[in-house]
C-alpha positions as CSV (number, residue, x, y, z in Angstrom):
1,X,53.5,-130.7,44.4
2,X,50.9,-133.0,41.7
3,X,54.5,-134.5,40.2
4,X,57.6,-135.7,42.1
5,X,60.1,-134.3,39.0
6,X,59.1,-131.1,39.9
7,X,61.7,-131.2,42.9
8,X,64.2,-129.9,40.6
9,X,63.5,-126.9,40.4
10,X,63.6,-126.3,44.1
11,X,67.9,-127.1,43.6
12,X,67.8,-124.8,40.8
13,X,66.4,-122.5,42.9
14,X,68.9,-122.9,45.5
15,X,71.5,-122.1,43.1
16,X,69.7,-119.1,41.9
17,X,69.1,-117.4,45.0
18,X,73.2,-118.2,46.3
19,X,74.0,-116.2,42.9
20,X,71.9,-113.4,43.3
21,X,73.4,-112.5,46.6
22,X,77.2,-113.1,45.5
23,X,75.7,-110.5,42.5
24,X,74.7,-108.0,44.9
25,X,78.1,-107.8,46.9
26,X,79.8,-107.1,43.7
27,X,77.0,-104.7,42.6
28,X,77.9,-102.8,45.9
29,X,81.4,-103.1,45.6
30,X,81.3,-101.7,42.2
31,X,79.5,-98.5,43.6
32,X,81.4,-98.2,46.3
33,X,84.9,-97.7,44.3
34,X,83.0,-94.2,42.9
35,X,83.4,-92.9,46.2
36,X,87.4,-93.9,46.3
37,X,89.8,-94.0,48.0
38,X,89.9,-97.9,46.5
39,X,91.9,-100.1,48.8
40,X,91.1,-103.4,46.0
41,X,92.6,-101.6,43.5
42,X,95.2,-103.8,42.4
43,X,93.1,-106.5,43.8
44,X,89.5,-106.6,42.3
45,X,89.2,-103.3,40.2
46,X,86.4,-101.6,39.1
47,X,86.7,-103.8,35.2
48,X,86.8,-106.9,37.0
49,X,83.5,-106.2,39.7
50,X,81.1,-104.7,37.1
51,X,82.1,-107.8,34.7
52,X,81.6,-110.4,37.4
53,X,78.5,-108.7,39.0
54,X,76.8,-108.4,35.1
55,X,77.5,-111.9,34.5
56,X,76.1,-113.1,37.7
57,X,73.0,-111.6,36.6
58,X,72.5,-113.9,33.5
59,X,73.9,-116.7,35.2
60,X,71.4,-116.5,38.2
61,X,68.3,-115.0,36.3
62,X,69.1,-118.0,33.5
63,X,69.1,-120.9,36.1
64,X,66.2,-119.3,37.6
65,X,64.4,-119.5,33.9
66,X,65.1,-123.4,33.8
67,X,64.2,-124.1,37.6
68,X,60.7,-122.3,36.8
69,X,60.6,-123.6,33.2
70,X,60.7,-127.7,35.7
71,X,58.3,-126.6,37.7
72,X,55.6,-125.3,34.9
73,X,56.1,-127.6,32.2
74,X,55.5,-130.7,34.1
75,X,52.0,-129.1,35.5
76,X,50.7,-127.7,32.1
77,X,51.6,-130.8,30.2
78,X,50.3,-133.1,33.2
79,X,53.6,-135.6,33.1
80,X,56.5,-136.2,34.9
81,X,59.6,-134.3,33.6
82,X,61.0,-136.3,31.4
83,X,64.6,-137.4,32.9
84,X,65.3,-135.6,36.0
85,X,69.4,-137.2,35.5
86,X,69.7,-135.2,32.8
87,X,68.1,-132.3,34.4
88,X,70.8,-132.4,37.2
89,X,73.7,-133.1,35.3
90,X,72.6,-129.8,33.4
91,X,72.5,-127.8,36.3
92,X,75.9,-129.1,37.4
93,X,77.2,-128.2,34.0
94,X,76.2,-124.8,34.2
95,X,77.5,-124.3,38.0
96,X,80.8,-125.4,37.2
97,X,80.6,-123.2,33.8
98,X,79.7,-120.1,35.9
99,X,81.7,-120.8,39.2
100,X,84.8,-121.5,37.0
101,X,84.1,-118.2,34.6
102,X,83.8,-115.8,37.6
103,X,87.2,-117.1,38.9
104,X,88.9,-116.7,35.1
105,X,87.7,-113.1,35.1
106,X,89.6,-112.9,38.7
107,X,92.6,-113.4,36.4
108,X,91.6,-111.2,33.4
109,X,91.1,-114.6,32.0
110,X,88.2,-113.4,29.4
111,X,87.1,-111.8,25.9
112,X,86.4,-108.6,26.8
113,X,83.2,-108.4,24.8
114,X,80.8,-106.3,27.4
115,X,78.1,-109.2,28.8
116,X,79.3,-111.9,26.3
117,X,83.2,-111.7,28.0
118,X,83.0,-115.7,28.4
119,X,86.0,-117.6,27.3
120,X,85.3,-119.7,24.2
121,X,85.3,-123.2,26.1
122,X,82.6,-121.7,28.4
123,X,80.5,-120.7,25.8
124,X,80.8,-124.0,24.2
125,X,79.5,-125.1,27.7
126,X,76.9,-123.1,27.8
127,X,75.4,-124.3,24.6
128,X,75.6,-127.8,25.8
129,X,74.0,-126.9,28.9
130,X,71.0,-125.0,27.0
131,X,70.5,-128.3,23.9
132,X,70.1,-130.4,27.1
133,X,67.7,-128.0,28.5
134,X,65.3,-128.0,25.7
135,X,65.9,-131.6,25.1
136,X,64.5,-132.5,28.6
137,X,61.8,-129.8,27.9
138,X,60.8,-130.7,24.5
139,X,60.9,-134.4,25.1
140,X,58.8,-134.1,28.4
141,X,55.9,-132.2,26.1
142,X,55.9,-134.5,23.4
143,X,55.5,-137.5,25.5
144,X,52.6,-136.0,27.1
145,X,51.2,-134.7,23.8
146,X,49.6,-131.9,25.6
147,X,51.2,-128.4,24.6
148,X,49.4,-125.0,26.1
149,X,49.7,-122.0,25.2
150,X,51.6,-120.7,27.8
151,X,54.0,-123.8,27.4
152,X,54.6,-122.8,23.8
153,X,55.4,-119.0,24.4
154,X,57.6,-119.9,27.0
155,X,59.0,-122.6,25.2
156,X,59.2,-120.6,22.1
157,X,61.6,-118.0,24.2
158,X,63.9,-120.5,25.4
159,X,65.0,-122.0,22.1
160,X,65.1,-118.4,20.6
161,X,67.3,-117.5,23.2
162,X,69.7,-120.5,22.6
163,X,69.5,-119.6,19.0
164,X,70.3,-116.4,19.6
165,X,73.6,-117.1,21.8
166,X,74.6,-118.3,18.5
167,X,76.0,-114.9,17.4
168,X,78.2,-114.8,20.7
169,X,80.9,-117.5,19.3
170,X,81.8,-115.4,16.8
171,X,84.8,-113.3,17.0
172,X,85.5,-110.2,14.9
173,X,88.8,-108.0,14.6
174,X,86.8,-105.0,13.5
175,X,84.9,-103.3,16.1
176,X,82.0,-101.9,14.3
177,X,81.1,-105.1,13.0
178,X,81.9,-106.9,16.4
179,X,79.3,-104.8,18.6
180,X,76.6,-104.9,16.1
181,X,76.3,-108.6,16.0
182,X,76.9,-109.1,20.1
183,X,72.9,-106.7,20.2
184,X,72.0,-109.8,18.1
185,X,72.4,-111.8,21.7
186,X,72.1,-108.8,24.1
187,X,69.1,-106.8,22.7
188,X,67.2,-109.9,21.1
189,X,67.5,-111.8,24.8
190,X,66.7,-108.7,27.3
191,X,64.4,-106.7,25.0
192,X,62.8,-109.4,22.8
193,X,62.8,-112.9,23.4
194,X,63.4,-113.1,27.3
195,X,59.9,-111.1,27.0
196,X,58.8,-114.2,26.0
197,X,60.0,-116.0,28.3
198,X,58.2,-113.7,31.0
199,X,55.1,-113.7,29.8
200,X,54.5,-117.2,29.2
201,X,55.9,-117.4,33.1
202,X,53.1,-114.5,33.8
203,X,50.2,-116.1,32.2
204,X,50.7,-119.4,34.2
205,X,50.9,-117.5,37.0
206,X,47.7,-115.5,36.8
207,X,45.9,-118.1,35.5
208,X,46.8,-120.0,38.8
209,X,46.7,-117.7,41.1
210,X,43.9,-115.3,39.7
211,X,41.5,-118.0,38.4
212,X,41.7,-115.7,34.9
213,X,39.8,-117.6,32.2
214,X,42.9,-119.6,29.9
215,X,41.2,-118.6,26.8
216,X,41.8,-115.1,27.7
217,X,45.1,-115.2,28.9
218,X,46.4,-116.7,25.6
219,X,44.6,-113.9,23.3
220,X,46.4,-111.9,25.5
221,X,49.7,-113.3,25.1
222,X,49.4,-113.9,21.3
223,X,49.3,-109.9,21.0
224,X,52.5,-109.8,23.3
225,X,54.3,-112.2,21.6
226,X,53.2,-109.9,18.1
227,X,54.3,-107.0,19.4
228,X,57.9,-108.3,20.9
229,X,58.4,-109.4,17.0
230,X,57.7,-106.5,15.1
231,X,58.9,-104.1,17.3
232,X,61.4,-105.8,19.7
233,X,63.5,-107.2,16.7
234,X,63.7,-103.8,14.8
235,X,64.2,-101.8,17.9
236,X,67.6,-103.4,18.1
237,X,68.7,-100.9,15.7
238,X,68.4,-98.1,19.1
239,X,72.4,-99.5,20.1
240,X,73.6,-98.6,16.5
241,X,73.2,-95.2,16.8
242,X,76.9,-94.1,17.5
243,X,78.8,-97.1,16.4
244,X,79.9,-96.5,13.0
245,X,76.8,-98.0,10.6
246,X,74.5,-96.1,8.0
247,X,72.5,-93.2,9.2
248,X,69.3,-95.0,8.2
249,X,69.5,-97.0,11.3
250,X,68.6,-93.4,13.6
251,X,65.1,-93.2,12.5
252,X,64.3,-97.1,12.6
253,X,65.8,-97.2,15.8
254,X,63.4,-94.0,17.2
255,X,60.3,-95.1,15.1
256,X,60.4,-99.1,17.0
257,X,61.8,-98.3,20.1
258,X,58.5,-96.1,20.6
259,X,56.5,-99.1,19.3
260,X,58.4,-101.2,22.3
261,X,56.7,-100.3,25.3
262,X,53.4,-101.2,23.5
263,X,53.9,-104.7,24.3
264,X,55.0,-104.3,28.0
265,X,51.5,-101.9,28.1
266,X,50.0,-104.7,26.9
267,X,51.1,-107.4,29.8
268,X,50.4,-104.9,32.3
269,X,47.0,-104.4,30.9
270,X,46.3,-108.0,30.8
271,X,47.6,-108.8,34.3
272,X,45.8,-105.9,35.5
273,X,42.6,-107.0,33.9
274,X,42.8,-110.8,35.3
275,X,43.2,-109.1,39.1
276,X,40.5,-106.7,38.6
277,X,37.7,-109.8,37.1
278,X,39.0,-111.9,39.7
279,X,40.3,-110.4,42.4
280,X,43.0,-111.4,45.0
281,X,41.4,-114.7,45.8
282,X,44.7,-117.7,46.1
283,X,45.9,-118.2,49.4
284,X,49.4,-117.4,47.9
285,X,48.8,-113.5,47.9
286,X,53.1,-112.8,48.1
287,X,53.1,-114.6,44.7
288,X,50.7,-112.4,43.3
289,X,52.5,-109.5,45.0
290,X,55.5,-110.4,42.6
291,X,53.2,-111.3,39.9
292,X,51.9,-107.8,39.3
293,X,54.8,-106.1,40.7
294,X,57.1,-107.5,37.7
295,X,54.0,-106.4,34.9
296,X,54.0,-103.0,36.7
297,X,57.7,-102.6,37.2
298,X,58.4,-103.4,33.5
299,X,56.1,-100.7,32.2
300,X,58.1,-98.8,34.4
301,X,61.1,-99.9,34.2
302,X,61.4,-101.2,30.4
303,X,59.0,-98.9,29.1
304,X,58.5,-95.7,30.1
305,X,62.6,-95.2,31.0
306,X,63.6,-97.3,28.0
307,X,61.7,-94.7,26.3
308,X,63.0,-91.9,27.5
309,X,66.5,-92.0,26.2
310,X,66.3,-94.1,22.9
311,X,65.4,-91.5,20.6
312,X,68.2,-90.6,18.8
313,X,68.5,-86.6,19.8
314,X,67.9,-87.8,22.9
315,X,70.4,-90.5,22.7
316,X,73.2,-88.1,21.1
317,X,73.5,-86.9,24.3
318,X,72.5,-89.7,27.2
319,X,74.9,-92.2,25.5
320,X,77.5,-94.4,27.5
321,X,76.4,-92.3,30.4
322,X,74.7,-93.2,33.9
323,X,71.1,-92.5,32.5
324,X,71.5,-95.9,30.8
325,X,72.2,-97.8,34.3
326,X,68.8,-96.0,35.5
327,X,67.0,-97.9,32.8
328,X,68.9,-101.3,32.8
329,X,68.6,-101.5,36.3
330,X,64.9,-100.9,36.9
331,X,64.1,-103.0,33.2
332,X,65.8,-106.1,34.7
333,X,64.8,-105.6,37.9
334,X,61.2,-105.5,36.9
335,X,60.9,-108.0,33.9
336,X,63.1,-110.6,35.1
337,X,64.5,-110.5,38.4
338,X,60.6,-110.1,40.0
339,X,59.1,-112.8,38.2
340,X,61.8,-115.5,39.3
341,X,61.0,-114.5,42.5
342,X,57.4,-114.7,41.8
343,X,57.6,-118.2,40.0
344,X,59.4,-119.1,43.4
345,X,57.7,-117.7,45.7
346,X,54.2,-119.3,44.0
347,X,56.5,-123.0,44.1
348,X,57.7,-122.7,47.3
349,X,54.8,-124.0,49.4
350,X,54.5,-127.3,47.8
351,X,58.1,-127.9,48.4
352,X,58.3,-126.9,51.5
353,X,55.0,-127.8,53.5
354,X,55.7,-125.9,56.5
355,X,55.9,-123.0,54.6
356,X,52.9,-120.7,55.3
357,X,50.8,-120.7,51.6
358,X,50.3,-116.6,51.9
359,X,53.7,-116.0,52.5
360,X,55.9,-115.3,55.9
361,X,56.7,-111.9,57.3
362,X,59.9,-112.2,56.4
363,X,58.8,-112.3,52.5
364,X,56.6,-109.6,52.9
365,X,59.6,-107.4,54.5
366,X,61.7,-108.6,51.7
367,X,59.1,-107.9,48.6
368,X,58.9,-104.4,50.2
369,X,62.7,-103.6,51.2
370,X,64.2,-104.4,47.6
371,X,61.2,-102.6,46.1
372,X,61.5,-99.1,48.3
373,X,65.6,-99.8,47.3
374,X,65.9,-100.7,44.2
375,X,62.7,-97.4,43.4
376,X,66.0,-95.4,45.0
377,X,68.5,-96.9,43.2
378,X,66.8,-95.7,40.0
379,X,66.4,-92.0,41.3
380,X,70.0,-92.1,42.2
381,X,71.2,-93.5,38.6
382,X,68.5,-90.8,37.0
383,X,69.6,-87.7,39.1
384,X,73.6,-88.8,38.6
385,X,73.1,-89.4,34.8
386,X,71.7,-86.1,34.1
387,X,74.1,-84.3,36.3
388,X,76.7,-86.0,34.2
389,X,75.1,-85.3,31.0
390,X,75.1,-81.7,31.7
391,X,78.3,-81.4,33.1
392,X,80.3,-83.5,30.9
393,X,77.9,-83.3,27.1
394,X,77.0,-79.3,27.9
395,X,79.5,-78.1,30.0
396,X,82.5,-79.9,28.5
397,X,84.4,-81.3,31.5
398,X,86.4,-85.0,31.6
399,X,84.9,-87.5,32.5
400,X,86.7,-87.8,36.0
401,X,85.8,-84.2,36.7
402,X,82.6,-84.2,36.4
403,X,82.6,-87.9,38.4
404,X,84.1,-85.7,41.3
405,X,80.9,-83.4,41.0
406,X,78.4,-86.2,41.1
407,X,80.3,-88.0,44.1
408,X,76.8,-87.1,46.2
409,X,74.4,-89.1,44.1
410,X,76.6,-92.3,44.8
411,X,76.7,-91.6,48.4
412,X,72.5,-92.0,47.9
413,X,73.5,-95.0,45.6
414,X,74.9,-96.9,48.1
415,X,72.3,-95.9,51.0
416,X,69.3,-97.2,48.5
417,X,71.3,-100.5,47.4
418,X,72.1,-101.8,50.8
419,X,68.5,-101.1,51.0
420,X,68.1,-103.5,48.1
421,X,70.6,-105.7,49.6
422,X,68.9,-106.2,52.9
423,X,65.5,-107.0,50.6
424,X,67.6,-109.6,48.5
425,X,69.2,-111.0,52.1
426,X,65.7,-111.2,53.6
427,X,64.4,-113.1,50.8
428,X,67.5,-115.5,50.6
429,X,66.9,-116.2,54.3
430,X,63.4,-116.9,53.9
431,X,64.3,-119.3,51.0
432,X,66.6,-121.4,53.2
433,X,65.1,-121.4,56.5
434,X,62.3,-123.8,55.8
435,X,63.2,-127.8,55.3
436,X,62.3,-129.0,51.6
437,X,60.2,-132.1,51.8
438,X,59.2,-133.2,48.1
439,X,55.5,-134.7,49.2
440,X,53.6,-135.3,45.8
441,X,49.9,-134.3,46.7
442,X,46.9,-136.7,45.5
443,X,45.7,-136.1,42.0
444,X,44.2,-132.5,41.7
445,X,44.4,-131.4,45.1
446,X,46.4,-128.5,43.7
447,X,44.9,-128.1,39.9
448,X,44.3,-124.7,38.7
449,X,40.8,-123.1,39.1
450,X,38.3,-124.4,37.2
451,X,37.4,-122.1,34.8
452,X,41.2,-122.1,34.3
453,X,41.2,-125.5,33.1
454,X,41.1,-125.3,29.3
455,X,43.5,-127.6,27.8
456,X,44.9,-125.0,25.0
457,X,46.2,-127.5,22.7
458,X,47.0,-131.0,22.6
459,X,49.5,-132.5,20.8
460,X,50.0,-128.7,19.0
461,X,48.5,-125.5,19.4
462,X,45.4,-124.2,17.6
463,X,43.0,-127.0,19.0
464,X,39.7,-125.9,20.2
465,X,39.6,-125.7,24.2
466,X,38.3,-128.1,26.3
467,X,37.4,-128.6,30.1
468,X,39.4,-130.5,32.5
């Protein structure tokens, strides 16, 4: 660890990894009441498990952004962070924020708006918690007056995500008009500027543990931030297909949700390319597992499934169906769940120096178990969605009769995500069982690789590149 601020991500982390495995007992027990009989019925309903198990995810996946976001910043900009008070007080904002939303939506204490169903108070929260975010960030970088590239993508994706909660705080008695501002926040975070987010995340990462030139990286990541804009933004218009807008929404929607995947293509390609020039080299080689697991699980996952279903005469008939779950499933999974855990495995070591640097057994087990199980989980969601598209778009029957019909794919549901779950419990475990100790290392004893070096900017980007 070069900076002793950087401890707080590790706590951030903590939180993170305690979320994601409350998020998976939900998950399980949301699959579970398909099968039925449901003794929770009247207790914690199918509404109430999907909405608390959803929300998990963006709490966890969010407080893992902002422990990672500590832990870069500090390094690229070569500072301390800037008030490590105000980063905790955040943090404990946020967990009381979350902690105390899960147990209103307990009560049916919530808005009801599908992801955004925070109370108004909580959302107010929320933005508090996110200005003093970016406050701590953006102060940290301009004391140092050194700003990289992959700082200001990542940085970039943060405040655009903030800005685009914006949308969430407004509340509209017309229901056309209410679900095509909440894409706004939904689509523009998960399919635009959370991209962002990940591949300033991924270029650190590869730079650091691939040696990969930083000149390169950032060409790279100026074309992904490009493509996110052009066609990410419009792309929105995919989720106003069926709502009750102007039919000249279909063919934008089906022309830029094709051009989507180009820029998931494109961070594949470039992680890809920085393995194959410089091979598997860093110690840390369960970090890199992650890294290029979450480039190739996107393409997968966000791309080539996203695809699949967003044209509109494709999307006529997959709509509000299970084929969607295949696709969000494996897209988060891939983009944003995997490169948390790469940004924590790749910390890990310098926070815990007993911690082997390539990784335990245990993580290995745990990188493999939630991959084989959440690969099944998206073959179960693919194989029940089109048995339900046929049965219930083709064939004509309710929607609870041709639920009886599909009861076997959930039986495989369930068998693949306790497979995932053991992965997630196996990684949780690992997490915990070695003893933090926040040593700061002498001065470069864990810089990047040379030829990594470049400083991209200093005090703003565009400045020629020098050497460290």
């Amino acid at each position: 660890m070069r900076y002793k601020s950087q401890s707080v991500a590790y706590w951030y982390f903590a939180v993170a990894m305690l979320l994601f495995g409350l998020q998976i007992v939900f998950g399980l027990l949301s699959a579970a009441k398909y099968l039925g009989p449901d003794p929770l019925l009247y207790i914690l309903p199918f509404d109430v498990t999907k909405v608390i198990h959803t929300n998990l995810l963006i709490v966890w996946v969010l407080t893992g952004f902002m422990g990672a976001t500590y832990w870069m910043v500090p390094e690229e900009s070569r500072t301390e962070l800037y008030s490590t008070k105000l980063a905790f007080w955040q943090l404990g904002l946020f967990v009381v924020t979350g902690v105390t939303a899960v147990i209103g939506y307990l009560f049916r204490y919530g808005t009801g708006n599908k992801l955004l169903e925070q109370p108004m108070p909580h959302k107010i929260a929320i933005v508090v918690v996110m200005l003093m975010f970016l406050y701590n960030i953006g102060m940290t970088i301009w004391r140092a007056k050194r700003f990289t590239t992959p700082e200001a993508v990542l940085v970039l994706g943060l405040a655009c995500a903030a800005l685009l909660y914006l949308p969430a705080l407004l509340s509209f008695d017309n229901y056309t008009v209410s679900i095509f501002y909440r894409w706004w926040t939904i689509h523009l975070w998960v399919e635009g500027v959370w991209e962002m987010i990940q591949g300033g995340f991924l270029a650190y990462l590869l730079i650091r543990l691939s040696g990969a030139d930083r000149e390169v990286m950032e060409k790279w990541l100026y074309v992904i931030v490009g493509l996110v804009f052009i066609a990410g933004i419009l792309g929105t218009a995919h989720h106003y297909y069926w709502v009750g807008v102007p039919k000249y929404w279909l063919p934008i929607g089906g022309i830029f949700s094709a051009l989507e995947p180009l820029a998931l293509i494109g961070m594949a390609m470039y992680a890809y390319g920085a393995m194959r020039r410089s091979g598997m080299q860093h110690p840390n080689t369960l970090a890199l597992h992650w890294t290029m697991g979450s480039a190739i699980y996107t393409l997968f996952g966000a791309g080539l499934l996203g695809l699949a279903h967003t044209f509109p005469d494709v999307n006529k008939w997959t709509h509000g169906t299970l084929i969607t779950a295949m696709h969000g499933h494996a897209a988060f999974y891939g983009a944003y769940v995997m490169i948390v855990l790469a940004m924590i495995t790749y910390a890990l070591p310098a926070m815990q120096p007993d911690r082997p640097e390539r990784g335990t057994s245990l993580g290995y087990w745990a990188f493999w178990t939630q991959l084989t199980g959440m690969f099944g989980m998206t073959l179960s969601f693919a194989t029940a969605g089109i048995a339900q598209v046929y049965l219930e778009r083709i064939m004509g029957l309710g929607y609870l009769d041709a639920q009886l019909k599909i009861q076997v794919h959930f039986l495989m549901l369930i068998a693949t995500g306790s497979l995932f779950a053991l992965g997630v419990a196996l990684f949780v475990i690992d997490f915990f069982r070695y003893t933090p100790r926040f040593l700061v290392e002498a001065d470069g004893a864990r810089a990047e690789p040379p030829h990594a070096a470049g400083v991209a900017s200093v005090g703003g980007i565009g400045a020629r590149p020098s050497r460290a």
